[in-house]
C-alpha positions as CSV (number, residue, x, y, z in Angstrom):
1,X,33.6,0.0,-10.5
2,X,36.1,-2.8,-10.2
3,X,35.1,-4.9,-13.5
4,X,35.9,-8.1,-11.8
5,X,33.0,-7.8,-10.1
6,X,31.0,-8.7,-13.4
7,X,31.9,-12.2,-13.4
8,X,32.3,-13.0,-9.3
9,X,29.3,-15.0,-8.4
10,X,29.6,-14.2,-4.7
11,X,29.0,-10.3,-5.7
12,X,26.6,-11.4,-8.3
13,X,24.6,-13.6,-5.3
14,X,24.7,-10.9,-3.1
15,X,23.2,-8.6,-5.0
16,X,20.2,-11.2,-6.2
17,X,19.5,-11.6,-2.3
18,X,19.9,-8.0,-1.8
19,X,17.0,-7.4,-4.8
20,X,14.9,-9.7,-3.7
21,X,14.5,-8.6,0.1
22,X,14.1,-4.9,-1.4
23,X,11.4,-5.8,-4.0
24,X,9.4,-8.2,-0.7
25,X,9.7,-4.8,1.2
26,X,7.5,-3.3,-2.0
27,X,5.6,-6.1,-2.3
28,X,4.5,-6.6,1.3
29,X,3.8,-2.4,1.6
30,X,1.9,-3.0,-2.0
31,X,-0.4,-5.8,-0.8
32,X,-3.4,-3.4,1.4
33,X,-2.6,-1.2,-1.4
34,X,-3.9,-3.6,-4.4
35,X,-6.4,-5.1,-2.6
36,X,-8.6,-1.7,-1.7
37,X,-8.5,-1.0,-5.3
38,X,-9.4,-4.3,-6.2
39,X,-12.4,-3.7,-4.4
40,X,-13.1,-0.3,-4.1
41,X,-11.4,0.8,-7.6
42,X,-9.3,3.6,-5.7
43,X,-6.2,3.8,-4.8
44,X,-6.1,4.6,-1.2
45,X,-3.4,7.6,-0.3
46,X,-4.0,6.8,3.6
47,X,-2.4,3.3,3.1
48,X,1.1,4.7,4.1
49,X,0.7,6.4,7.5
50,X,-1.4,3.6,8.3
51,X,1.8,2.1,7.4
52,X,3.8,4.5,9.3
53,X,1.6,4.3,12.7
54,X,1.9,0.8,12.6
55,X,5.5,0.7,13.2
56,X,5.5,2.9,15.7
57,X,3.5,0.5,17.4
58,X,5.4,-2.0,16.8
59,X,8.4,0.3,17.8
60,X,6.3,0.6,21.6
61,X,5.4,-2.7,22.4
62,X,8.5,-4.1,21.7
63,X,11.3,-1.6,22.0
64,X,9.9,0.0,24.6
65,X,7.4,-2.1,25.8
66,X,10.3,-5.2,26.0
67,X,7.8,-7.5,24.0
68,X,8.8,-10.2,22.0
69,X,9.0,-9.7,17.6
70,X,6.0,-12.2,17.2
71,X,3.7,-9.6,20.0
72,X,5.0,-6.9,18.2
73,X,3.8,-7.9,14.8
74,X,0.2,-9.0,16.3
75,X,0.0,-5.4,17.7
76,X,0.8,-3.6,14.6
77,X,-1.4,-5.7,12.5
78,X,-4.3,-5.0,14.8
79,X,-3.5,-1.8,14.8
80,X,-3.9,-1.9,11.1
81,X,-7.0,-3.1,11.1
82,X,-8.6,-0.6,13.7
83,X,-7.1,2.5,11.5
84,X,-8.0,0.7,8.3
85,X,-11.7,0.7,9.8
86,X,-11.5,4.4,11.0
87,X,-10.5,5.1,7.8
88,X,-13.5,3.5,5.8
89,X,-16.2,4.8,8.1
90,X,-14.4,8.6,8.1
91,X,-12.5,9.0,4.9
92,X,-14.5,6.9,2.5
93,X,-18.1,6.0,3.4
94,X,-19.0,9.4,3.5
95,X,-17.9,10.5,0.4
96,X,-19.2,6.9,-1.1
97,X,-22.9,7.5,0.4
98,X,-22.6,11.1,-1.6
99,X,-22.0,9.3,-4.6
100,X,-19.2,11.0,-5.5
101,X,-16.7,9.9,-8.1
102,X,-13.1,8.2,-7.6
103,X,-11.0,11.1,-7.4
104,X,-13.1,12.8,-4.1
105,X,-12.3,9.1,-2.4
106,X,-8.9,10.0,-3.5
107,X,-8.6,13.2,-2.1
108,X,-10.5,12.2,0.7
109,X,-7.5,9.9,1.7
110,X,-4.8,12.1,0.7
111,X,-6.7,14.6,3.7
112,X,-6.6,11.4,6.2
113,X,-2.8,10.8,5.2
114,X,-1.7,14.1,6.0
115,X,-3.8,14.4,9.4
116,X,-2.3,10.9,10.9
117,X,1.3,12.2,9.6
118,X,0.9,15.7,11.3
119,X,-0.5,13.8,14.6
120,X,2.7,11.6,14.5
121,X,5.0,14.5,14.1
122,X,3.1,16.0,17.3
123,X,3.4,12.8,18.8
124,X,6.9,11.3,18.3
125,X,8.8,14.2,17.1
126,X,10.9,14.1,13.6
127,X,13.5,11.9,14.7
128,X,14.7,8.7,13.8
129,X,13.6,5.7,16.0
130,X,15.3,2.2,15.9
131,X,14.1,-1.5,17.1
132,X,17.0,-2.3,20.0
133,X,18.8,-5.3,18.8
134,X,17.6,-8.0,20.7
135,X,13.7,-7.7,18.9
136,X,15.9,-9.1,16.0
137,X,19.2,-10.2,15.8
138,X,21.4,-7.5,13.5
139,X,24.2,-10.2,12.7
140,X,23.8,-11.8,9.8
141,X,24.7,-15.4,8.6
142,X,27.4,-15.7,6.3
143,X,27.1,-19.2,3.1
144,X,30.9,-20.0,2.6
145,X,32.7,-18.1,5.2
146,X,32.9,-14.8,6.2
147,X,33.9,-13.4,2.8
148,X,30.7,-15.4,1.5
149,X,27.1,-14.6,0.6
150,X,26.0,-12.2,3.8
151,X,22.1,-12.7,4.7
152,X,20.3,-10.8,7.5
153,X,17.5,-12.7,9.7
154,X,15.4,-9.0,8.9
155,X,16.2,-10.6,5.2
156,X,14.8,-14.0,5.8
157,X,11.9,-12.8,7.7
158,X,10.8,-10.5,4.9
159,X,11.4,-12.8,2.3
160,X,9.5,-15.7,4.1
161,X,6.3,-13.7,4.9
162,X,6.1,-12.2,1.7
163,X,6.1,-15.3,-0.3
164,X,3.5,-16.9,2.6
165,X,1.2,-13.7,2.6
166,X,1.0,-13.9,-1.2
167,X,-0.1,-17.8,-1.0
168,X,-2.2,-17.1,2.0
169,X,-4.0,-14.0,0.6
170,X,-4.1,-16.1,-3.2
171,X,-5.8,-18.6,-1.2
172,X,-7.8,-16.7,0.9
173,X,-9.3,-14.5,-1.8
174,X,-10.5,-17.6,-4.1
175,X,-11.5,-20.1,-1.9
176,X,-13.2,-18.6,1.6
177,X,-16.6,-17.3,1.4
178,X,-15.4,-13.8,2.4
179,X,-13.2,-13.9,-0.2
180,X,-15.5,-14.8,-2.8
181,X,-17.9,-11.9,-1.8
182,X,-14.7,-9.7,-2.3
183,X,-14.4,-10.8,-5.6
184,X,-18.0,-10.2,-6.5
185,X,-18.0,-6.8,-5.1
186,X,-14.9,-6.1,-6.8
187,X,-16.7,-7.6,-10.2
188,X,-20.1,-5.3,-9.4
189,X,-21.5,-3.6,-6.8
190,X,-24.7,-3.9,-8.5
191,X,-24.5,-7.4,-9.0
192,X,-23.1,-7.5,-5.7
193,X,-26.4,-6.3,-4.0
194,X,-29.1,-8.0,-6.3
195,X,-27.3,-11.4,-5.2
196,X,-27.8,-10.2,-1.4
197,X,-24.0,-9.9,-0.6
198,X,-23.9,-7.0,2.5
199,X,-21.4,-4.6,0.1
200,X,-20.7,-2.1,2.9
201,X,-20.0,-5.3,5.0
202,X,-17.5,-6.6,2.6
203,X,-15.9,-3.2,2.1
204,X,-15.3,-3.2,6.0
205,X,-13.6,-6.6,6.0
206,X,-11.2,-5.5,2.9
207,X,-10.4,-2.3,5.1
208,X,-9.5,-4.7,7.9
209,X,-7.5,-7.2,5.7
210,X,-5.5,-4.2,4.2
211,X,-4.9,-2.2,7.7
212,X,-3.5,-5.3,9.2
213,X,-1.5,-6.1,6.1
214,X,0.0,-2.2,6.2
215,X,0.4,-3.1,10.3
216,X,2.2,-5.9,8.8
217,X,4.7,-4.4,6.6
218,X,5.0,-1.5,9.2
219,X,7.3,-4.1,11.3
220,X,8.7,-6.1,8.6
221,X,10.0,-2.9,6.7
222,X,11.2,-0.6,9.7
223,X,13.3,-4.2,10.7
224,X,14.8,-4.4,7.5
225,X,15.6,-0.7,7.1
226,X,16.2,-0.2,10.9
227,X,14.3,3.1,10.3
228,X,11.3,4.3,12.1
229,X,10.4,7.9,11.6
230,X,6.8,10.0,10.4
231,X,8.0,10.5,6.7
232,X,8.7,6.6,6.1
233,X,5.6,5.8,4.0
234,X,6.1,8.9,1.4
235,X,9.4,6.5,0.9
236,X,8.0,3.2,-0.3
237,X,4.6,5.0,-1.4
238,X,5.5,5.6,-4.7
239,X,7.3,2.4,-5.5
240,X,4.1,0.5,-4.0
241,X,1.7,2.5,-6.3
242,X,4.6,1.4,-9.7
243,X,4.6,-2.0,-8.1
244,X,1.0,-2.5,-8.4
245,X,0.3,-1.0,-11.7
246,X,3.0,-3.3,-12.8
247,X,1.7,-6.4,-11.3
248,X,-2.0,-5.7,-12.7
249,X,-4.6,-3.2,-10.5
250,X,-5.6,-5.4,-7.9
251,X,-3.6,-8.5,-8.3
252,X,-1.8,-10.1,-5.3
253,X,0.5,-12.0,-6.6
254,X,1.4,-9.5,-9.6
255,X,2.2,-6.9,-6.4
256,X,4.9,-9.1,-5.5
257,X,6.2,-10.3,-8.7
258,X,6.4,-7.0,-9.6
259,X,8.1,-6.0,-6.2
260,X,10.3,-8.5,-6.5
261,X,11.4,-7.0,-9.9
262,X,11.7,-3.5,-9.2
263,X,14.1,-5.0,-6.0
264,X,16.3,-6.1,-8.0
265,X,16.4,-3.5,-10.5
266,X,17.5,-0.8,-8.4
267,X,19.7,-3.1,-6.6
268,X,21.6,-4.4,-9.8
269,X,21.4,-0.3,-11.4
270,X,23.0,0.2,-7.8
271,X,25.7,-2.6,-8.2
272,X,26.5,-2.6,-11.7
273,X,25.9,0.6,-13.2
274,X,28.7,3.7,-12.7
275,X,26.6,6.4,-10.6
276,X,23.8,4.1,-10.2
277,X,22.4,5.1,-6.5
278,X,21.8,8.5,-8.4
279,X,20.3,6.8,-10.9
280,X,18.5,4.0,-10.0
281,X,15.1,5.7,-9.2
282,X,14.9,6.7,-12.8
283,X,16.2,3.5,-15.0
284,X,14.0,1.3,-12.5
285,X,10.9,3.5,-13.3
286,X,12.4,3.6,-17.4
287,X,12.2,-0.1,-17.4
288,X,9.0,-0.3,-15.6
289,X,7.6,2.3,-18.4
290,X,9.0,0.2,-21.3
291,X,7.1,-3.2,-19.7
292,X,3.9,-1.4,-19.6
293,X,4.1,-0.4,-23.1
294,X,4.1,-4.3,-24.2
295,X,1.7,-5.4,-21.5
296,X,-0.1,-2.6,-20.0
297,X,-2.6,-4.5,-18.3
298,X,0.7,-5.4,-16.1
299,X,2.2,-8.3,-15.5
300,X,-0.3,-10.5,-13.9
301,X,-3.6,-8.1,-14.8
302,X,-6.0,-8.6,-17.7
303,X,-7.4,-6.9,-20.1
304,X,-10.8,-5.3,-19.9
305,X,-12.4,-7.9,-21.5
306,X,-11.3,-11.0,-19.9
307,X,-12.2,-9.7,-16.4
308,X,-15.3,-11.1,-14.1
């Protein structure tokens, strides 16, 4: 690596733009994630090819289709929501009206996850697919010239919703009535039901919430990767699960805090470190580890005793 690089801002503000728009791809992909276990208390496996299926919606209303971005994104997220209810009333209300434990929900959604994957595979094929370039303009804006800081509207875009889903969802959650009964179900079920709140109603409008944030994040990552293919939520599936153990189980803002850190992580490990796109998975996930072991209720989570 060309150590001059170490001190030229340019590089240096490149690379924080760079980490940030990667860590709001995590974030964004993390957000259905934390808020079913908030909830439910399980992480649901099925979040990713909901993920996955909503791109390729995306992908046919508006690459093939010849809709506009803003269509395209209502489509996925409804989408979202429709295979976040399917999921709920096939994958998990079942096994929940059994009573069984957490880790049959979880197994019941790793089974869902691999059915909508195989059905994609049979449907699309294996290969790549790509929005055309007028859903999004590929050419980025340059700050100082063309030798200057380089930012992609797919950048912006991801960047902006992130931060407004986060205050949205923040606001959402604490304020509306539906979000106060998520709370309290999240709290106690128990409670939840002596108080008169309809549980398996709330549980349905979290499964909504969550598809259409997955529909979401379907566009806004396969635009910023400009990659549309049946294996693409195994990719982020992992880093969404770190980011929202990091951030605190079942905190909103912590899943993008904590996105936004892993981000830049990999992209500085990438930048600044000899060998580091071999590396970065591993000293990302090393840092992440040594966090945890000074706050392990995450970044934004708290500790057993503080919750209600």
């Amino acid at each position: 690596m060309d150590l001059s690089l170490l001190t030229d801002p340019v590089f240096l503000a490149q690379n924080i733009v760079d980490g940030l728009s990667r860590g709001a791809l995590y974030g964004v992909f993390a957000m259905g994630f934390t808020l079913i276990f908030g909830v439910l208390d399980i992480v649901n496996l099925a979040h990713a090819a909901t993920f996955m299926w909503c791109a390729f919606v995306g992908w046919l209303v508006m690459a093939v289709g010849g809709l506009p971005l803003p269509i395209g994104l209502v489509a996925a997220t409804l989408a979202g929501s429709l295979l976040g209810v399917g999921l709920e009333f096939l994958a998990f209300r079942p096994i929940r009206k059994e009573g069984a434990d957490r880790l049959s929900s979880m197994i019941s959604s790793i089974g869902a996850s691999l059915i909508m994957v195989s059905i994609a595979e049979a449907v699309f094929g294996v290969s790549t697919r790509r929005f055309p370039s007028k859903v999004l303009d590929p050419r980025p804006f340059f700050i100082g010239g063309t030798g200057g800081l380089r930012i992609s509207r797919a950048q912006i875009l991801i960047l902006v919703a992130s931060t407004l889903l986060m205050i949205v969802l923040g606001w959402f959650i604490r304020k509306t009535r539906t979000g106060k009964a998520i709370r309290a179900v999240s709290a106690s079920t128990k409670a939840s039901l002596l108080l008169g709140i309809n549980v398996n109603g709330v549980i349905v409008r979290t499964f909504v919430i969550a598809g259409g944030l997955a529909g979401m994040a379907g566009v806004l990552v396969a635009l910023l990767t400009n990659y549309i293919s049946p294996p693409m939520g195994s990719t982020v599936e992992l880093r969404g699960l770190a980011v929202i153990i990091l951030g605190g189980m079942g905190n909103m803002e912590g899943a993008i805090l904590a996105g936004f850190l892993l981000g830049l992580v990999e992209t500085f490990t990438i930048a600044y470190v000899p060998g580091g796109s071999d590396i970065k998975d591993a000293i990302a996930f090393l840092v992440l580890f040594f966090i945890l072991l000074v706050k392990p209720e995450g970044l934004l989570g708290k500790k057993k005793a503080d919750r209600a």
